[in-house]
C-alpha positions as CSV (number, residue, x, y, z in Angstrom):
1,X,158.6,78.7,33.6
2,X,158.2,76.9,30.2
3,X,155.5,77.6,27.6
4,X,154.0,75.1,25.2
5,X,156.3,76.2,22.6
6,X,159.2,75.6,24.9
7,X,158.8,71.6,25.0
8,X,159.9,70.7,21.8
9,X,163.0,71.7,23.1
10,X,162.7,70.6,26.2
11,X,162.6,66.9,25.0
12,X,165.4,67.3,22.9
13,X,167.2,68.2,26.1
14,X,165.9,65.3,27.8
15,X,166.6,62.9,25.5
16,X,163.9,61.7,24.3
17,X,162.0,61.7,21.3
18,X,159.0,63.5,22.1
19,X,156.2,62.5,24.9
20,X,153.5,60.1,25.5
21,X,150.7,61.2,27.2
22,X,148.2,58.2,28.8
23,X,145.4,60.8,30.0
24,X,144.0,63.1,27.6
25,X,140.3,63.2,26.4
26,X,138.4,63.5,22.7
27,X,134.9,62.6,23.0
28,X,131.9,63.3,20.9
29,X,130.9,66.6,20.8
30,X,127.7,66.7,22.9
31,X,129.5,64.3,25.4
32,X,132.5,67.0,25.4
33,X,130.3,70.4,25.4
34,X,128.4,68.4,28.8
35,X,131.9,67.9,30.5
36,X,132.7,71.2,29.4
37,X,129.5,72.8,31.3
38,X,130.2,70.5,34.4
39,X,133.7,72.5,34.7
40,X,131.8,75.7,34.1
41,X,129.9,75.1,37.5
42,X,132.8,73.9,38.8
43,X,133.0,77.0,41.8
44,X,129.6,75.4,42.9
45,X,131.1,71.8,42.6
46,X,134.6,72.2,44.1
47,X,134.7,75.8,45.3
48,X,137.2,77.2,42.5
49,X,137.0,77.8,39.6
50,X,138.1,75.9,36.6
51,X,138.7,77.4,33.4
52,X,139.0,75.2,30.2
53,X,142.3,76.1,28.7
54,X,142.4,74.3,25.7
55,X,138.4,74.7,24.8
56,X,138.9,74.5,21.1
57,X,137.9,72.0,18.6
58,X,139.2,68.8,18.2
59,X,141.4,69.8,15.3
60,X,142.7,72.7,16.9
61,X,143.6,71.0,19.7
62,X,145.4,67.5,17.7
63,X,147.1,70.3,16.0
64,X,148.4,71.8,19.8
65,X,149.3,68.4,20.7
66,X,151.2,67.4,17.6
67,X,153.3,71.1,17.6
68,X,154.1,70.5,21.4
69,X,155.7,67.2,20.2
70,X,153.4,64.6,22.0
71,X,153.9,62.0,20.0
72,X,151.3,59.5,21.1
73,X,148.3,60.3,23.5
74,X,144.4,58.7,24.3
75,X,141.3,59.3,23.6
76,X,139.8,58.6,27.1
77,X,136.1,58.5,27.3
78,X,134.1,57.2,30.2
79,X,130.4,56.2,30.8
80,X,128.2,57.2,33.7
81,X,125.3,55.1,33.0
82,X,124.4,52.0,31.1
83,X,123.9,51.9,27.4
84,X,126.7,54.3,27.0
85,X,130.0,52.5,27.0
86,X,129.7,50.6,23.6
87,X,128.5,53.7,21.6
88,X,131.2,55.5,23.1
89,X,133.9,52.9,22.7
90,X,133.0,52.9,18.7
91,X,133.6,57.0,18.8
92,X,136.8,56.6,20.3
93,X,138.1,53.6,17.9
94,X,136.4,55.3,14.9
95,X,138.3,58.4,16.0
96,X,141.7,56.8,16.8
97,X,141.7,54.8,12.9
98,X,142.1,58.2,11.4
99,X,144.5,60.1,13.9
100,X,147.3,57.9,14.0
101,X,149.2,59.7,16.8
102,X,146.2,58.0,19.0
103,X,146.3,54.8,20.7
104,X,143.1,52.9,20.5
105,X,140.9,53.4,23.8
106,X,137.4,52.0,25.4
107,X,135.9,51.8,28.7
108,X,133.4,49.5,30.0
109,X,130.7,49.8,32.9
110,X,128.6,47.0,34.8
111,X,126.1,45.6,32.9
112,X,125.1,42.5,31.3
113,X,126.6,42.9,28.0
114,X,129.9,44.5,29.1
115,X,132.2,41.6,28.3
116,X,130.6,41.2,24.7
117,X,131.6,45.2,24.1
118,X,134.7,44.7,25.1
119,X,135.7,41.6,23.7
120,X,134.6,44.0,20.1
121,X,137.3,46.9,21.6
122,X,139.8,44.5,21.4
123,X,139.3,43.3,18.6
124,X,139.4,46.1,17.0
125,X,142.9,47.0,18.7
126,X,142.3,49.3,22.0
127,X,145.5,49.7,23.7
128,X,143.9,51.4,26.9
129,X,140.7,51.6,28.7
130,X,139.6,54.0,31.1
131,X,137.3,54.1,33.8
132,X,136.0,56.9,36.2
133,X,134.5,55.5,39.9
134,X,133.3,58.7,40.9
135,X,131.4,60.3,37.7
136,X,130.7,56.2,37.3
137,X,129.3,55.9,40.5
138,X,130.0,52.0,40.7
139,X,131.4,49.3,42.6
140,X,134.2,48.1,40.9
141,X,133.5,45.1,42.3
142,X,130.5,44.0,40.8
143,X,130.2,40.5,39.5
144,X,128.9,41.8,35.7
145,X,132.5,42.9,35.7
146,X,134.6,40.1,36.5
147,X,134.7,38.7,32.7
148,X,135.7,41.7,31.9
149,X,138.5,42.3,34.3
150,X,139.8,39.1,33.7
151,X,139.8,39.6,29.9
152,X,141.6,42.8,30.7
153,X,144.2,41.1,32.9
154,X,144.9,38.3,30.3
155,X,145.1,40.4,27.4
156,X,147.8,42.7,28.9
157,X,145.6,46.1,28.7
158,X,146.4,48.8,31.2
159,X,143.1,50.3,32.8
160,X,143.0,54.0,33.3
161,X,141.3,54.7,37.0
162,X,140.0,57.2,38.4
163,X,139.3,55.3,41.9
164,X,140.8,58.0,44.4
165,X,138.3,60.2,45.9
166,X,139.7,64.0,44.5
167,X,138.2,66.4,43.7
168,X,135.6,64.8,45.2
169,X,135.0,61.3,46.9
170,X,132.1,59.1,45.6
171,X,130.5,55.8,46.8
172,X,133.0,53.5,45.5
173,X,136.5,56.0,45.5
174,X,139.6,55.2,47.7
175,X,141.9,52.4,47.8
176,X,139.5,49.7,48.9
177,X,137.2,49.1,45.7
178,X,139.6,49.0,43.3
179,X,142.1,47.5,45.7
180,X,140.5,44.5,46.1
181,X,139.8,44.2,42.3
182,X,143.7,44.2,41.8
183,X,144.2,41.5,44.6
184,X,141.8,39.3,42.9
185,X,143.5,39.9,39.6
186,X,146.8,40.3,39.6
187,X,147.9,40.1,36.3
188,X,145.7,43.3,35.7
189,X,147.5,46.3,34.7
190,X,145.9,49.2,36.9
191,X,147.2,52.7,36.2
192,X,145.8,55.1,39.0
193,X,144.9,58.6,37.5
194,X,146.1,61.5,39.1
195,X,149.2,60.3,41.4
196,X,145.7,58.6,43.5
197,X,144.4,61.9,44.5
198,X,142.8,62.0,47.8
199,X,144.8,58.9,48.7
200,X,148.1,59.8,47.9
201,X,149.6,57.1,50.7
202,X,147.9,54.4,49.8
203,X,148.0,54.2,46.3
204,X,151.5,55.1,46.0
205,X,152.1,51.8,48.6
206,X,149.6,50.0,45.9
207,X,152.1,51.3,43.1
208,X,155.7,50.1,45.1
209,X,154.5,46.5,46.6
210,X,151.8,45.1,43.7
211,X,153.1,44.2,40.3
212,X,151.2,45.9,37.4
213,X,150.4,48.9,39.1
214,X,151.2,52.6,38.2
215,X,150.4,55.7,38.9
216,X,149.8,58.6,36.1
217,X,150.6,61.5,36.9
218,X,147.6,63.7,35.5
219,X,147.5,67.3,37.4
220,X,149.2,66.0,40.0
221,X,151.8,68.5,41.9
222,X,150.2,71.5,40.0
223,X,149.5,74.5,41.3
224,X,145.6,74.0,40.9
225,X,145.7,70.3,42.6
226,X,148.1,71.8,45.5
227,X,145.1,73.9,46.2
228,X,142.6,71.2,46.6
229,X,144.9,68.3,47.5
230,X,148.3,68.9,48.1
231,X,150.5,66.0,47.4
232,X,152.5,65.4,51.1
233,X,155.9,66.4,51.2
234,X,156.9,63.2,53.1
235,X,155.7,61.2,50.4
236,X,158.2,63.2,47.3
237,X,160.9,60.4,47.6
238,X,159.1,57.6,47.4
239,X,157.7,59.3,44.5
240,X,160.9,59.9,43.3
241,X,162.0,56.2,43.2
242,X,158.9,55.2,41.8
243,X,159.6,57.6,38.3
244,X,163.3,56.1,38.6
245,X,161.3,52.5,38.6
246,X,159.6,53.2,35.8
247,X,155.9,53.1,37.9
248,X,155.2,56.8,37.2
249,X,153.2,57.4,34.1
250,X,152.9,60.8,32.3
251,X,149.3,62.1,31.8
252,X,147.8,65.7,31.6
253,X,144.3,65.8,31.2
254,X,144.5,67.6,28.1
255,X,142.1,69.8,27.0
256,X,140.3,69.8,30.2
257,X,142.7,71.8,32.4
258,X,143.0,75.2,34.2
259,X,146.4,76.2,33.1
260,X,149.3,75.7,30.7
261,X,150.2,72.2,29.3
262,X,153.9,73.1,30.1
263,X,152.9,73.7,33.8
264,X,152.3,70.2,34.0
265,X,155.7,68.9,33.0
266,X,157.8,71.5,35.2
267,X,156.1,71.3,38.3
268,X,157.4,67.3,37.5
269,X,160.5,68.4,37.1
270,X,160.7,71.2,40.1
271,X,159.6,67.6,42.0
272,X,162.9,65.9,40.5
273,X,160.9,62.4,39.1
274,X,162.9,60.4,36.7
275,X,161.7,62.7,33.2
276,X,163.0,60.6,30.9
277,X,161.7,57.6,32.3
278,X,158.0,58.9,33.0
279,X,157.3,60.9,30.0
280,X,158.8,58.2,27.5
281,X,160.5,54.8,28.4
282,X,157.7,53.4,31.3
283,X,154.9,54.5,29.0
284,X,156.4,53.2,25.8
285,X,157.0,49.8,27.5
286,X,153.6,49.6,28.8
287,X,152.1,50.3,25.9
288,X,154.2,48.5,23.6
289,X,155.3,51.6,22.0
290,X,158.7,51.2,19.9
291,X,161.6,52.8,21.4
């Protein structure tokens, strides 16, 4: 079993220069203390419990990050009601000009002056947006969204989604919302969190037969996320030959997780994904990180 400290090395061995990780969270500090508290309650929520690891502050934690040797990671925040995403989106810019290790994220949610929000993000250089269906609680599908979708798809951003239904399925979770966003545009460049949680099948199938599709692979195969949604055994070598295809994206969830940053990244390679490939090369060329 590795430990935090153990990576640096780890990636040495690997070959590659370090990590990029697509799915970790800095957010303003009262957004952060109410997620936070959500995971507190989290035995009444889920039925386990689920104890903040990394619950320091910001600078403790870019300092964790930088000593593991992840070289480049997000600043994912999401909005679960209107009148959030734009105030949020110039935290998360703000925050990425002056920690350069950070690529520029946003997020968006329907309402009338989405497309003029994000039109701003982009200007001002997000790499990544992100977007949670279930805290959300939206139809991915709404028409206040299509400019910004197709904005998105034209511009070459990958989308951050939580659309599958673990931990817990919403209104608008599963394959079906968001699938029928990414038939309509399919130059968009979806990245489903968590290996599609609670549709494992289906969005790995999403991931192998549609262009610009991937999977991240935030908590998935971890001992925590075994015991709520096991990943199915049948399904390992297609997973496998998607990491080798480059469709399998490394995330972590960092700082919001129940266990060890380095559990993430053996439990992936206990699984026997492509390493090199997922923790480096198919994020770097996504991103348009240089080699």
């Amino acid at each position: 079993m590795s430990t935090d400290a153990d990576l640096p090395r780890l990636w040495q061995e690997l070959g590659v220069p370090g990590t990029i990780d697509i799915h970790t969270h800095f957010l303003p500090a009262p957004v952060m203390q109410a997620v936070w508290a959500y995971f507190d309650e989290a035995e009444a929520n889920y039925g386990v419990s689920w104890p903040i690891t990394y619950r320091w502050q910001d600078d403790a934690r870019l300092a964790h990050l930088r000593a593991m040797g992840i070289l480049h990671f997000t600043a994912l925040v999401y909005a679960h009601k209107s009148g959030m995403a734009a105030w949020l989106n110039d935290w998360a810019l703000d925050f990425a000009e002056s920690v350069p290790e950070c690529l520029p994220s946003a997020t968006f949610f329907p309402e009338p002056d989405a497309s003029v929000y994000v039109d701003e993000a982009l200007r001002r250089g997000a790499r990544v947006f992100k977007v949670h269906l279930q805290v959300g609680d939206f139809d991915p599908r709404d028409r206040l969204l299509d400019p910004v979708w197709g904005h998105l798809a034209d511009a070459g951003i990958p989308v951050v989604t939580h659309c599958g239904s673990a931990p817990l399925p919403g209104r608008f979770t599963g394959a079906g919302p968001i699938g029928e966003v990414a038939r309509r545009f399919p130059s968009l460049r979806l990245v489903v969190a968590h290996l599609g949680a609670g549709e494992f099948a289906d969005f790995l199938e999403m991931a192998r037969t549609r262009p610009n599709t991937w999977l991240d692979t935030t908590m998935g195969l971890t001992g925590f996320m075994e015991g709520l949604r096991p990943f199915p055994q049948a399904l390992l070598p297609q997973l496998r030959d998607a990491s080798r295809d480059g469709q399998v994206l490394f995330g972590s969830d960092f700082p919001n997780i129940p266990y060890p940053y380095a559990h993430q990244v053996d439990v992936l390679i206990e699984h026997g994904l492509d390493m090199p490939e997922v923790l480096w090369r198919a994020p770097a060329r996504l991103l348009g990180v240089p080699a």
